[in-house]
N, C-alpha and C positions, 0 to 999 in steps of 0.2 A: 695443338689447338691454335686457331688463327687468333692474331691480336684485334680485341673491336679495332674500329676506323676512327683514327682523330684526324679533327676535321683544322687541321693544316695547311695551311697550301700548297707545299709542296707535293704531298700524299694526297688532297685530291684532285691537287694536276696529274700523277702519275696514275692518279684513277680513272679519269677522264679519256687519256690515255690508251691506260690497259683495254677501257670497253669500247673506245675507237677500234683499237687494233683486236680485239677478237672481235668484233664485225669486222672488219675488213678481210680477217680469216674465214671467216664462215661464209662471206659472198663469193670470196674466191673459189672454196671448196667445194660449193654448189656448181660453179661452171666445171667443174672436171670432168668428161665425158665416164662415168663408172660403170653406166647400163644403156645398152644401146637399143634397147627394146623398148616400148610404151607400158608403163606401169599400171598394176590394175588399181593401186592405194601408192598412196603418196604419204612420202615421212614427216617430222615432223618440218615446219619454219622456224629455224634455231634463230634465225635472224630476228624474228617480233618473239621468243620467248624469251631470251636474254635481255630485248631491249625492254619489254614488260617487268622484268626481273628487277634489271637496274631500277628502270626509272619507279619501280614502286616500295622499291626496299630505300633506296638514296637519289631523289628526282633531281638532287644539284650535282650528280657525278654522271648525268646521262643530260645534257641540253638538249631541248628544243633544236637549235641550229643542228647541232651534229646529227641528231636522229635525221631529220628534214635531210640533210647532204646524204649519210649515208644510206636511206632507202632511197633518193634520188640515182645516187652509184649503181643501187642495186637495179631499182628497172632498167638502167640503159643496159647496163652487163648480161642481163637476165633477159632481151629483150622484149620485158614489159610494157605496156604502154605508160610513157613518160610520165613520171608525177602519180599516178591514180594510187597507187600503192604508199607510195613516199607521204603525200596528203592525207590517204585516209589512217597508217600509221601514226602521224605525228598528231592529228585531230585527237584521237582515239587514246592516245598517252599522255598528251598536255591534261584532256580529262581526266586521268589516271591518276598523272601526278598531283593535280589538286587537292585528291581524295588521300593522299597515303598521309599527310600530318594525321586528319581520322583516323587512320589505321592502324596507327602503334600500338594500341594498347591492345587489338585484337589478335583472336587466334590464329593461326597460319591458313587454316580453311578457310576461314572469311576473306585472308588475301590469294590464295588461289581460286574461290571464286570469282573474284572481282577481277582479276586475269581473265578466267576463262570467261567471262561475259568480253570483257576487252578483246580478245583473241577472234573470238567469235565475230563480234563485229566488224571487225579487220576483214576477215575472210569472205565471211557474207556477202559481206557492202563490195565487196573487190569482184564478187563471183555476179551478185546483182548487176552493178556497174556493167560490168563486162558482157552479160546478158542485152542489157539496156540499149548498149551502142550497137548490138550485133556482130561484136569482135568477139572470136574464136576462145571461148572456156573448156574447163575440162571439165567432166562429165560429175555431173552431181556425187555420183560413192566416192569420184577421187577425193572430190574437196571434203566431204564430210570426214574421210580417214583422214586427212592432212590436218583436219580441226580437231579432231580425235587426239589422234598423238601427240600434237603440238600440245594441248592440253593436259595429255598425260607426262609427259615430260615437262612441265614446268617444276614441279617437285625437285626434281633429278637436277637442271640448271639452278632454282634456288639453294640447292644443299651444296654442291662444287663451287658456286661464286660466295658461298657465306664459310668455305672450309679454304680454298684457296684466294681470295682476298679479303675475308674479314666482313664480306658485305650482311650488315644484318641491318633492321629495322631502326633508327631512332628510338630511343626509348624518349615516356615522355620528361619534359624540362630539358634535355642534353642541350648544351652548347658546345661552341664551336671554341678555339683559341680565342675568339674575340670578343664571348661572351652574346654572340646572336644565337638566337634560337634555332636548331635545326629542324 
């Protein structure tokens, strides 16, 4: 059983860290050529369910900055159009993280709700947008599957990041070594 997260600095620099570097795993592993054909559904975006994950279970081990950098990595990698993705992600979580002190005390569906409205948003507004300008989107069933799954596997990303690094929720009152309130 994972030990909870004390809130250290040096543990959560090494947390910081660790969910830098799995995004930068899971942007990578998206450019791998796997399937050379046109999909009729699309899997999930491990990239905004993780980053959903972090920033609502611990929004000071997921920054603002880093998310911003790392969806900006990902559209150029991904060749996205610059920024629209990185923006409406990082909007869309800074809101999120707002909300998770609220959230401690609640049951786990009330925050995988609140994801999958976040998620949803994300996707929509990205597919809208994209609509909007007249630049090339993929067909309405794919993006609905892509919001589908990504939402069905938040569960499955919440239970691995709270079994292999310890990441659970704030309980209420907890403090940190220095006596701040998490």
């Amino acid at each position: 059983m994972a030990e909870p997260i004390r809130a250290s600095a040096p543990r959560r620099w090494a947390l910081r860290a660790a969910y830098a570097g799995l995004c930068l795993v899971l942007i990578m592993g998206s450019l791998l050529p796997l399937q050379t054909r046109p999909a009729l559904w699309a899997g999930p975006d491990l990239l905004l369910c993780l980053t959903m994950v972090w920033s609502l279970r611990r929004p000071e081990l997921a920054p603002l900055p880093v998310i911003a950098g790392i969806f900006f990595l990902a559209d150029l990698l991904q060749m996205r159009p610059p920024g629209l993705m990185a923006a409406l992600a990082t909007f869309v979580v800074h809101r999120m993280q707002r909300r998770a002190r609220r959230m401690r005390d609640r049951a786990f569906m009330t925050e995988w709700v609140t994801a999958s409205l976040g998620i949803m948003l994300v996707l929509m507004g990205y597919w809208v947008i994209l609509g909007l300008f007249l630049l090339d989107r993929p067909p309405l069933p794919v993006m609905l599957s892509q919001l589908a799954a990504t939402i069905l596997v938040y569960p499955l990303l919440a239970g691995l990041s709270a079994a292999l690094f310890g990441l659970r929720r704030a309980a209420l009152g907890e403090v940190d070594s220095l006596g701040h309130r998490l």
